[in-house]
N, C-alpha and C positions, 0 to 999 in steps of 0.2 A: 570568470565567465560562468561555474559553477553555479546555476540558482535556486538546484532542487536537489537538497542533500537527506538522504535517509539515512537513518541510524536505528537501532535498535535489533536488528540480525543477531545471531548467534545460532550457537549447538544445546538443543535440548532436549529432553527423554521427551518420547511418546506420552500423552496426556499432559504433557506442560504447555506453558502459556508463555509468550512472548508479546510485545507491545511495540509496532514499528512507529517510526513518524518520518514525515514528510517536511521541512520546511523549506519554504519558498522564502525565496530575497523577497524583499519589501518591493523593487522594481517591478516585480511581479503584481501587476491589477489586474483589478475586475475579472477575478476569476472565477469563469462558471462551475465550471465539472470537474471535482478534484475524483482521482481515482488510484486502486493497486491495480498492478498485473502483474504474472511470475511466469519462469519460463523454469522448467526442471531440466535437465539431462535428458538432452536428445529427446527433446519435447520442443516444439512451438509455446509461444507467446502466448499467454491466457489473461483472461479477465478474471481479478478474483471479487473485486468489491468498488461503487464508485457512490460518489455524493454528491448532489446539486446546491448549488449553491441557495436551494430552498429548504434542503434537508432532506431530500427525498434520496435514499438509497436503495441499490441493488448489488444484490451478491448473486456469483457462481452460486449452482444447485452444490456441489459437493464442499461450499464453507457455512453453507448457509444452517442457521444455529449456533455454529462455533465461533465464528469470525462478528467482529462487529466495526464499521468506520463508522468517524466522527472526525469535524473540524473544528479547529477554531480560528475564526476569523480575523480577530485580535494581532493573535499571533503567524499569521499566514500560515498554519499549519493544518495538517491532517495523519489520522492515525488511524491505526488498523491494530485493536486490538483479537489477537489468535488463540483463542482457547482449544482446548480437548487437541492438539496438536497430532497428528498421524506421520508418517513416514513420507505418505503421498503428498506429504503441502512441504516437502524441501524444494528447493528451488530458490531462482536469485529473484527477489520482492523488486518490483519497481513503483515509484511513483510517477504517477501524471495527472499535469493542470491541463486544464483546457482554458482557455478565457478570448475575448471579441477579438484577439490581432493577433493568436497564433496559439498552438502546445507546446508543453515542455515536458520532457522527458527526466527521471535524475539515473544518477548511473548505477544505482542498484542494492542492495546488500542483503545477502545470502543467509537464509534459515536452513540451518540443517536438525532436523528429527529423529535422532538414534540413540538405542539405548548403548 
């Protein structure tokens, strides 16, 4: 029932780069707005980065420059490549699609930033 797995989390130093992805089952169509959110330790849910299925992206003000999404459609995937990495972007990464008959959420996985 799993149809939105990310991978790519891990533990890395301050100024390092890490590369998430999102992939969607194939049952998954006509997907409009694929997107990240991350929620940190005793923080709320945030938006950090999303893409229209035209290419038009928007990022949070504090990733913006370091962070970049991209999809590929191909592949029903999406990714969120994180450069210049700080302490304040640990938190569990979530992905979500939007598309015409519903969202999906994936269950998450955890960037941690420490030296």
């Amino acid at each position: 029932q799993v149809q939105l797995v990310e991978s790519g989390g891990g533990l890395v130093q301050p100024g390092g780069s890490l590369r998430l992805s999102c992939a969607a089952s194939r049952s998954i169509f006509s997907i409009n707005r694929m997107g990240w959110y991350r929620q940190a330790p005793g923080k709320q849910r945030e938006l950090v980065a999303t893409i229209t299925s035209g290419g038009s992206t928007n990022y949070a003000d504090s990733v913006k420059g370091r962070f970049i999404i991209s999809r590929d459609n191909a592949k029903n995937t999406a990714y969120l490549q994180m450069n210049s990495l700080k302490p304040g972007d640990t938190a569990v990464y979530y992905c979500n699609v939007e598309t015409f008959v519903g969202d999906y959420w994936g269950k998450g996985t955890l960037v941690t930033v420490s030296a």
